[in-house]
N, CA, C and O of each residue as an XYZ file, in Angstrom:
584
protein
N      -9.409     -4.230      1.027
C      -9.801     -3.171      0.131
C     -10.048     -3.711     -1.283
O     -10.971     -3.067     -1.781
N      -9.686     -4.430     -1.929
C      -9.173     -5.355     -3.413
C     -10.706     -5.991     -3.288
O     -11.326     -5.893     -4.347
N     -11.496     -6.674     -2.117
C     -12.741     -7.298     -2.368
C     -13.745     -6.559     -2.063
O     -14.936     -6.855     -2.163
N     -13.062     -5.135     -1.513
C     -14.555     -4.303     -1.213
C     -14.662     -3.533     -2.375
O     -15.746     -3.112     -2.779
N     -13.551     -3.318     -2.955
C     -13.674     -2.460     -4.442
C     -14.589     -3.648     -5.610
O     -15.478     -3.173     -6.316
N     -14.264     -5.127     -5.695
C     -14.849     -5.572     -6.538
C     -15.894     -5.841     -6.146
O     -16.299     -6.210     -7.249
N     -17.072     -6.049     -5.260
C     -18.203     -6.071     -4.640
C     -19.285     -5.641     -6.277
O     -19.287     -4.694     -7.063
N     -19.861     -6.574     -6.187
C     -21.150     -6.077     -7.235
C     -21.523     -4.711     -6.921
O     -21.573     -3.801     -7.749
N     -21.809     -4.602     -5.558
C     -22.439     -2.989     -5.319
C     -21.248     -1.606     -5.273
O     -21.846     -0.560     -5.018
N     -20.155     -1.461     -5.410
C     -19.344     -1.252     -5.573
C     -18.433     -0.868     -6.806
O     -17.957      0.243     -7.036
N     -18.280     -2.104     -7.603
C     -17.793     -2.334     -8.846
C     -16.684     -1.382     -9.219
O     -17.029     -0.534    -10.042
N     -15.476     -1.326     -8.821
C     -14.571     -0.697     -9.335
C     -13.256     -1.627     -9.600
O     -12.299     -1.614     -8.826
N     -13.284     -2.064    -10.236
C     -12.974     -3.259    -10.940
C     -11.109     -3.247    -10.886
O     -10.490     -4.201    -10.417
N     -10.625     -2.374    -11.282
C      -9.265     -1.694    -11.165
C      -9.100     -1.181     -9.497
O      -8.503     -1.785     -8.605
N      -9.731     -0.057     -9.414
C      -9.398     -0.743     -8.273
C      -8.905     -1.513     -7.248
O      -7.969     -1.450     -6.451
N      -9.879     -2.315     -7.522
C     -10.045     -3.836     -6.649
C      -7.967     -4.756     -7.462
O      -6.976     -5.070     -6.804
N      -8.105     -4.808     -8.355
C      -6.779     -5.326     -9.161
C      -5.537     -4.542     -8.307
O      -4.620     -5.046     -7.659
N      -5.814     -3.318     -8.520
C      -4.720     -2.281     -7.820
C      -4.496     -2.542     -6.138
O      -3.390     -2.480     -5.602
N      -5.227     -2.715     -5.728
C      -5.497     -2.686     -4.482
C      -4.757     -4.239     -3.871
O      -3.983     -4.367     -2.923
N      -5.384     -5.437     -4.906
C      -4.966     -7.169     -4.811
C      -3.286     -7.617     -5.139
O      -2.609     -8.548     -4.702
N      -2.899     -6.259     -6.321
C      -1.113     -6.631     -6.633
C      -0.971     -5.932     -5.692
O      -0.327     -6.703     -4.980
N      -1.147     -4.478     -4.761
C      -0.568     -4.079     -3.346
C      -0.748     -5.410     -2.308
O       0.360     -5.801     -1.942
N      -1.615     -6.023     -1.869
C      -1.646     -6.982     -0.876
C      -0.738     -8.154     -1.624
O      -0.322     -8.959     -0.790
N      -0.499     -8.329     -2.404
C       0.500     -9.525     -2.581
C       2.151     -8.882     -2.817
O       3.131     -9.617     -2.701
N       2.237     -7.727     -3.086
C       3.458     -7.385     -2.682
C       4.223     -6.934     -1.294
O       5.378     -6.806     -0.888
N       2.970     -6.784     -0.849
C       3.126     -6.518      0.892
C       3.425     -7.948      1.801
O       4.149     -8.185      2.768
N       2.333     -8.906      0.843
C       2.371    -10.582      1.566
C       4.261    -11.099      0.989
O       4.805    -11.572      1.987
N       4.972    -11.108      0.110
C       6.117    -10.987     -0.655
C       7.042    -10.339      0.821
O       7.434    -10.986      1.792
N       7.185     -8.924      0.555
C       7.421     -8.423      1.363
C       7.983     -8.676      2.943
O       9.120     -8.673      3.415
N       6.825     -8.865      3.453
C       7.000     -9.718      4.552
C       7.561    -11.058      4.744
O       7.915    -11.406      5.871
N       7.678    -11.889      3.667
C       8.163    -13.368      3.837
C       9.527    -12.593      3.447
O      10.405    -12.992      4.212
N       9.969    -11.752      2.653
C      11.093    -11.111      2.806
C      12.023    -11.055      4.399
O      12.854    -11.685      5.052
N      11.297     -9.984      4.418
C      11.684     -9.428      6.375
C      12.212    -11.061      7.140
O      13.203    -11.341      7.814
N      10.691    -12.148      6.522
C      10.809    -12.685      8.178
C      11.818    -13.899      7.666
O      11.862    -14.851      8.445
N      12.691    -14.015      6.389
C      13.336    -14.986      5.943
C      14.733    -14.284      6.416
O      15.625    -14.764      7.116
N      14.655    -13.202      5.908
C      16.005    -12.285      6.501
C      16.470    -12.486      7.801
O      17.640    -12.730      8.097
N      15.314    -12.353      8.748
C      15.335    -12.632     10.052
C      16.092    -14.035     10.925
O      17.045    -14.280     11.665
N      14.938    -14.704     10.258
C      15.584    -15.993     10.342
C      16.914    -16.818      9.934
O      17.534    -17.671     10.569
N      17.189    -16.138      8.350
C      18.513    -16.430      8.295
C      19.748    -16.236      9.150
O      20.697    -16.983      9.387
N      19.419    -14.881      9.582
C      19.948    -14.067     10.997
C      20.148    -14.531     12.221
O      20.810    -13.898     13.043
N      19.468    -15.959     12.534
C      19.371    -16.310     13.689
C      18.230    -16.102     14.582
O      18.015    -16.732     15.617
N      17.244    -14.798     13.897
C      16.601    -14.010     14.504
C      15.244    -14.928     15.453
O      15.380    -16.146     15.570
N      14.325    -14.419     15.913
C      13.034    -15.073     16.457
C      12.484    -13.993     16.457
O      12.979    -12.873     16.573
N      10.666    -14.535     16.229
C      10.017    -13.271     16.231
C       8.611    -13.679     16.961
O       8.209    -14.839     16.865
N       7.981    -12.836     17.589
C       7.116    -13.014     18.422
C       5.353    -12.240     17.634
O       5.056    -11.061     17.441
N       4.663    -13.332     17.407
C       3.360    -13.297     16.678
C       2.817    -12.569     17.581
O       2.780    -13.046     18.716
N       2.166    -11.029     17.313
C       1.123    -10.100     18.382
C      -0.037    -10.502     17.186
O      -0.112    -11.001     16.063
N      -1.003     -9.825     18.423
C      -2.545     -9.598     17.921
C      -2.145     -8.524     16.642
O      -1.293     -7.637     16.587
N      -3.111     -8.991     15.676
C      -2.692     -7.781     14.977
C      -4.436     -7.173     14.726
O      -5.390     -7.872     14.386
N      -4.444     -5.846     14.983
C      -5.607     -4.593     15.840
C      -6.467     -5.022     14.339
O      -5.856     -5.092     13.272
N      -7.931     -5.285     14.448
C      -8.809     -5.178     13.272
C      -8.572     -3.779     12.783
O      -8.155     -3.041     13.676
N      -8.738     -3.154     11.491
C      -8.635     -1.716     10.972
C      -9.753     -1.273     11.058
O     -10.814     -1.882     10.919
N      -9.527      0.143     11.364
C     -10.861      0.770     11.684
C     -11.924      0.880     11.043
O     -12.963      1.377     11.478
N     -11.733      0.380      9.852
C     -12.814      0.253      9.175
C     -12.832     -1.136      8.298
O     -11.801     -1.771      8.075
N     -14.176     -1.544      7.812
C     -14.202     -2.640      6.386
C     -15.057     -2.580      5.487
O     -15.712     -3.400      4.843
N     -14.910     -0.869      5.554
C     -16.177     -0.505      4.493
C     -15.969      1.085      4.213
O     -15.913      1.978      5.059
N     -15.865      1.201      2.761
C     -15.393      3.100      2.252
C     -16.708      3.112      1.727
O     -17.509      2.215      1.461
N     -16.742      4.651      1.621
C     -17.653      4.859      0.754
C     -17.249      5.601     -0.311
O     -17.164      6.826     -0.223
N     -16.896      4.793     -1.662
C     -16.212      4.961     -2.551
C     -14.714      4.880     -2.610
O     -14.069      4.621     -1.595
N     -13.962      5.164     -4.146
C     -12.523      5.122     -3.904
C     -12.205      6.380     -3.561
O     -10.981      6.356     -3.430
N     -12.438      7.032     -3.427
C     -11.274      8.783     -2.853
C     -11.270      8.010     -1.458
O     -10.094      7.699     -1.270
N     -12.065      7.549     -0.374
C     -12.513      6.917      0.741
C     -10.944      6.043      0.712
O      -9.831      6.195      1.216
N     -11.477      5.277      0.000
C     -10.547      3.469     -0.189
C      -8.779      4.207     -0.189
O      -7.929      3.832      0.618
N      -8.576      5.057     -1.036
C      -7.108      5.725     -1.235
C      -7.000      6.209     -0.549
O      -5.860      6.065     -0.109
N      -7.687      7.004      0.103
C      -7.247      7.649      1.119
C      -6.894      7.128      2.421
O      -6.194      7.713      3.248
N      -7.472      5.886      2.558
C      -7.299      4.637      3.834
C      -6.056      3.701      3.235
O      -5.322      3.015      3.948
N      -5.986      3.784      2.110
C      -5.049      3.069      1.277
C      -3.466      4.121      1.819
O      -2.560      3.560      2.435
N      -3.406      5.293      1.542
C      -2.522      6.123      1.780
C      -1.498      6.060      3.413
O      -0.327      6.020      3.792
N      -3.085      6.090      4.017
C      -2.592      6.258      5.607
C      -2.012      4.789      5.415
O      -0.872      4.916      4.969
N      -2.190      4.049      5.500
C      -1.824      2.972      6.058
C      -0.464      2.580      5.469
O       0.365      1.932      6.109
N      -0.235      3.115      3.898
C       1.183      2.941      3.448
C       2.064      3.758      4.371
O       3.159      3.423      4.823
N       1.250      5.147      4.621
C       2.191      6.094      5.296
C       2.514      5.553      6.644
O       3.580      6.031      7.031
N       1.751      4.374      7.869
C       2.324      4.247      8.970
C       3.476      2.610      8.696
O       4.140      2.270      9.675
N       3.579      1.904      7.615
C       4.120      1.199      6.837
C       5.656      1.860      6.407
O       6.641      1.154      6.187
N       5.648      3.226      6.341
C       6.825      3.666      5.733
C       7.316      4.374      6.981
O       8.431      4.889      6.896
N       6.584      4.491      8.250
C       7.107      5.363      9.581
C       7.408      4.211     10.493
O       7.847      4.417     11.624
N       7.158      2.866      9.981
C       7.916      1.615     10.569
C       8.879      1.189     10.110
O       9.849      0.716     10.702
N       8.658      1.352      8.684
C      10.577      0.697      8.187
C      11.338      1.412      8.406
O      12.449      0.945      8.658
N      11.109      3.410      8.441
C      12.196      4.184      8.658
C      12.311      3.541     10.141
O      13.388      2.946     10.195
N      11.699      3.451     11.199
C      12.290      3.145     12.677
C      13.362      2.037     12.723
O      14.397      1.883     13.371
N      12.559      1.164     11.565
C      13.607     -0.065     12.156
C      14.847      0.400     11.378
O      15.918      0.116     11.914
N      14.896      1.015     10.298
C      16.353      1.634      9.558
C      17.282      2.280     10.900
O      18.470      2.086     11.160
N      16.563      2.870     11.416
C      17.050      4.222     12.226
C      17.733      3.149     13.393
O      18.810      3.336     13.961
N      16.922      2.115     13.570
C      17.632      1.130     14.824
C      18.883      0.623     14.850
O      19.836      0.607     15.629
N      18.431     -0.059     13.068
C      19.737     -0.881     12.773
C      21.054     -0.034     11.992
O      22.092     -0.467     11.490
N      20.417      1.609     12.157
C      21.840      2.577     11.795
C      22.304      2.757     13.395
O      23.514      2.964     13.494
N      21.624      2.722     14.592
C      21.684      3.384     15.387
C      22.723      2.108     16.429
O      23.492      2.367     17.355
N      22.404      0.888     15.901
C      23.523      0.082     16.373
C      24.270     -0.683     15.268
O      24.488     -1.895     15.284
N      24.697      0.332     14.138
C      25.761     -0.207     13.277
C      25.386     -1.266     12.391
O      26.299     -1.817     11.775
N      24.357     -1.603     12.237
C      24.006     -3.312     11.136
C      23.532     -2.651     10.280
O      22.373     -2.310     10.043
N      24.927     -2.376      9.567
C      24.806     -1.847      7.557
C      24.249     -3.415      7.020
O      23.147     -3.263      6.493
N      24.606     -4.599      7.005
C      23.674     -5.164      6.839
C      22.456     -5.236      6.858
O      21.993     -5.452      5.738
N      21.557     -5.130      7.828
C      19.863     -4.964      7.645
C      19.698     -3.289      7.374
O      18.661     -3.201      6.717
N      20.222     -1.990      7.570
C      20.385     -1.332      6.698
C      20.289     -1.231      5.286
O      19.415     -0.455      4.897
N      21.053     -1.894      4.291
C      21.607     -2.172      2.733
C      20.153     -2.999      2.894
O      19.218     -2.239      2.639
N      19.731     -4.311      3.237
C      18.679     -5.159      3.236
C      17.551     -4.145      2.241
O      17.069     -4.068      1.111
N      17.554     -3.246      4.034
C      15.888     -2.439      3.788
C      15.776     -1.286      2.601
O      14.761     -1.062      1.940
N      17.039     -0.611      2.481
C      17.010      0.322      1.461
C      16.641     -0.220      0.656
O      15.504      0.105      0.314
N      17.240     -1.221     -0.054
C      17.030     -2.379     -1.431
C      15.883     -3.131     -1.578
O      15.490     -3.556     -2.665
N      15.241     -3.338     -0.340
C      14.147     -3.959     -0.636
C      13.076     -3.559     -0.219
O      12.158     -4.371     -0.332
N      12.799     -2.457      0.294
C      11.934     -1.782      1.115
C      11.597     -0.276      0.734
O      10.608      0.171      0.153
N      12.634      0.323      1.198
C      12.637      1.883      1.087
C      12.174      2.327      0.099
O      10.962      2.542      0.080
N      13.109      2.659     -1.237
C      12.801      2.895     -2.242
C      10.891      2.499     -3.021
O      10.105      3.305     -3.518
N      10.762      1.274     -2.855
C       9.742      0.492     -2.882
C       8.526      1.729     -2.288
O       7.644      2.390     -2.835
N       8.989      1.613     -1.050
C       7.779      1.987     -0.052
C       7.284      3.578     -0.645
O       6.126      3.996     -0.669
N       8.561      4.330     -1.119
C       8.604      5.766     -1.439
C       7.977      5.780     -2.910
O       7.636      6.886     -3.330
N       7.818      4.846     -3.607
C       7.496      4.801     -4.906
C       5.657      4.853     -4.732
O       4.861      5.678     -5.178
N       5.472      3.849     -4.059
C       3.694      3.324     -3.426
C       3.360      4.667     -3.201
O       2.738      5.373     -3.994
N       3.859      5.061     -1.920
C       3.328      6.531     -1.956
C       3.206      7.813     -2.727
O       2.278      8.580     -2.473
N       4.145      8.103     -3.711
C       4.048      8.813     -4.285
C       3.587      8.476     -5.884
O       4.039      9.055     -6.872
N       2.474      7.286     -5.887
C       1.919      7.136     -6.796
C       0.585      7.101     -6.361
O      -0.237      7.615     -7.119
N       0.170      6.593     -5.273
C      -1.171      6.761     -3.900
C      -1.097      8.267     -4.178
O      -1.889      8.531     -5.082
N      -0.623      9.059     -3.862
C      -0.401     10.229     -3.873
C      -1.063     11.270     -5.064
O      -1.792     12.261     -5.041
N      -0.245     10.303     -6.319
C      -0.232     11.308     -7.763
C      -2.139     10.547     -7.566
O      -2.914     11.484     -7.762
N      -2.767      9.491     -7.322
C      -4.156      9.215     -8.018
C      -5.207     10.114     -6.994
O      -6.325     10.503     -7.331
N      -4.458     10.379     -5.446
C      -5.258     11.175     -5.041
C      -5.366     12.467     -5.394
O      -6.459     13.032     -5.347
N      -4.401     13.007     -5.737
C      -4.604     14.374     -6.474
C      -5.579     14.132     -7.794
O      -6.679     14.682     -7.757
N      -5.382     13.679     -8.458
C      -6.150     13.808     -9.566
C      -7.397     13.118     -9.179
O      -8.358     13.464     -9.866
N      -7.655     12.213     -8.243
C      -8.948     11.966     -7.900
C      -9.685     13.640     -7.095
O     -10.752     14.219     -7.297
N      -8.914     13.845     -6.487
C      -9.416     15.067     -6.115
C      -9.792     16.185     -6.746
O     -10.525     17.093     -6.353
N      -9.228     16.040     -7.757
C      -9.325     17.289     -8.882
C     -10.773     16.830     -9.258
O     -11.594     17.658     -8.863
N     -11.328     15.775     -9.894
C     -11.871     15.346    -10.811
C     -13.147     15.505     -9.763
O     -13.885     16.434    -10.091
N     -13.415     15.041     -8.986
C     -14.433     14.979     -7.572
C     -14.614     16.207     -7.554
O     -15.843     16.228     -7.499
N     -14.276     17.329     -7.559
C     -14.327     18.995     -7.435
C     -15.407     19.302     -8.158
O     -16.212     20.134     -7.740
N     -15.618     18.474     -9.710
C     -15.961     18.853    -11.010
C     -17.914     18.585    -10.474
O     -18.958     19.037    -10.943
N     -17.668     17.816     -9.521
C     -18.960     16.975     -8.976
C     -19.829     16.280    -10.032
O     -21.049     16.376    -10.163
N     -18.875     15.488    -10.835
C     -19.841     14.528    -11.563
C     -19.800     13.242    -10.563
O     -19.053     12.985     -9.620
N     -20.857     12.558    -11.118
C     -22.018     11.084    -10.484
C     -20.029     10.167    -11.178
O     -19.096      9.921    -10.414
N     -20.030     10.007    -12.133
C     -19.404      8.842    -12.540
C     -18.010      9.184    -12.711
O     -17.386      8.643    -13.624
N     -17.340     10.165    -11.808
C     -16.121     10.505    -12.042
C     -15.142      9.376    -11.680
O     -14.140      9.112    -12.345
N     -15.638      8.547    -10.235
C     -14.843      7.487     -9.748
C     -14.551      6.079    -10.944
O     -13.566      5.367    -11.135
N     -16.129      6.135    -11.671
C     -15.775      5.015    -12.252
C     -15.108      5.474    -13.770
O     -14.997      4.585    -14.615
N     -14.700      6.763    -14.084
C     -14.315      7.049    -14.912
C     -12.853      6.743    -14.220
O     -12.323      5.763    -14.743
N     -12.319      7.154    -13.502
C     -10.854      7.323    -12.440
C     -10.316      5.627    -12.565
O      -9.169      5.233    -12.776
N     -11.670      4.744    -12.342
C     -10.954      3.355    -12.118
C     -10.850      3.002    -13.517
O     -10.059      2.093    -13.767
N     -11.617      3.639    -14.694
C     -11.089      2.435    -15.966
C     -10.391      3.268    -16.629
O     -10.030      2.807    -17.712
N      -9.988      4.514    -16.377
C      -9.367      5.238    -17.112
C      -7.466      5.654    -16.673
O      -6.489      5.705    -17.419
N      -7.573      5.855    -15.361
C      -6.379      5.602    -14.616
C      -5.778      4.447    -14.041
O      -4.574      4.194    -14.040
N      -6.767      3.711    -13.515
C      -6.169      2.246    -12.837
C      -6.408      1.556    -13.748
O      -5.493      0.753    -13.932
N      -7.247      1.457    -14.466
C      -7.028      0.426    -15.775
C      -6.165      0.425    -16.852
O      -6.132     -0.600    -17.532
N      -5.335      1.519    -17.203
C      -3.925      1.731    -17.172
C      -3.262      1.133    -16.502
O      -2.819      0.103    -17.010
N      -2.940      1.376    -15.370
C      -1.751      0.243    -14.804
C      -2.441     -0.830    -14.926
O      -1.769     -1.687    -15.499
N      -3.780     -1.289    -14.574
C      -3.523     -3.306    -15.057
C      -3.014     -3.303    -16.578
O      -2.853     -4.462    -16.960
N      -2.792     -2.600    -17.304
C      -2.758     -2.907    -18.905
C      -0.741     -2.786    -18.782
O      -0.025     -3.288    -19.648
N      -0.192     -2.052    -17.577
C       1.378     -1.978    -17.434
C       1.541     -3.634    -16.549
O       2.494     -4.390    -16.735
N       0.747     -3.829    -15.898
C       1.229     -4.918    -15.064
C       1.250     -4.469    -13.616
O       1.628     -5.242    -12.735
């Protein structure tokens, strides 16, 4: 999503930034999980992982909104594995995921969340340049927070 937003034909510049610190906190993330694992003793078995149904929005309400789902089946996997490791007692990987995960995951979404509402609002208004008003005016805000 981060290189289809910066695309010359495209150009949503924030965006694309917003989209590139999500994939490197997700890449983080995961070396998280699979160090945990391993410290654990654990082993883990590499699957196919499914191409996404798409590699192409048309526009960002499109991009967030594919951005959204995908946090949301992201946050209906860590609750499972929570629910596992409550369901056979390992407050250890429990405490892990709350602390490094949960909270995290609940924050993404309900900031995915707050830009789709107001992207939605603004899209209603049916102006031509509302999106690229949305990316330098809202997401270019957060690159200016970090």
């Amino acid at each position: 999503m981060a290189f289809h937003c910066g695309r010359d034909d495209v150009a949503l510049e924030h965006f694309s930034s917003f989209f590139l610190r999500q994939s490197h906190k997700r890449k983080t993330n995961a070396e998280k999980l699979l160090k945990m694992q391993n410290d654990r003793g654990g082993r883990f078995c590499l699957r196919d992982i499914a191409q996404p149904d798409r590699d192409n929005w048309h526009g960002g309400l499109q991009t967030l909104e594919s951005s959204f789902h995908l946090e949301m089946t992201i946050a209906e996997s860590l609750l499972d594995l929570y629910h596992v490791a409550s369901g056979t007692g390992d407050q250890r990987l429990c405490n892990f995921l709350k602390k490094n995960f949960l909270q995290q995951q609940l924050e993404i979404l309900s900031k995915l969340e707050h830009f789709l509402v107001n992207l939605h609002e603004v899209c209603a208004l049916g102006e031509q340049t509302v999106e690229y008003l949305f990316d330098r005016l809202t997401l270019g805000d957060q690159d200016q927070k970090g």
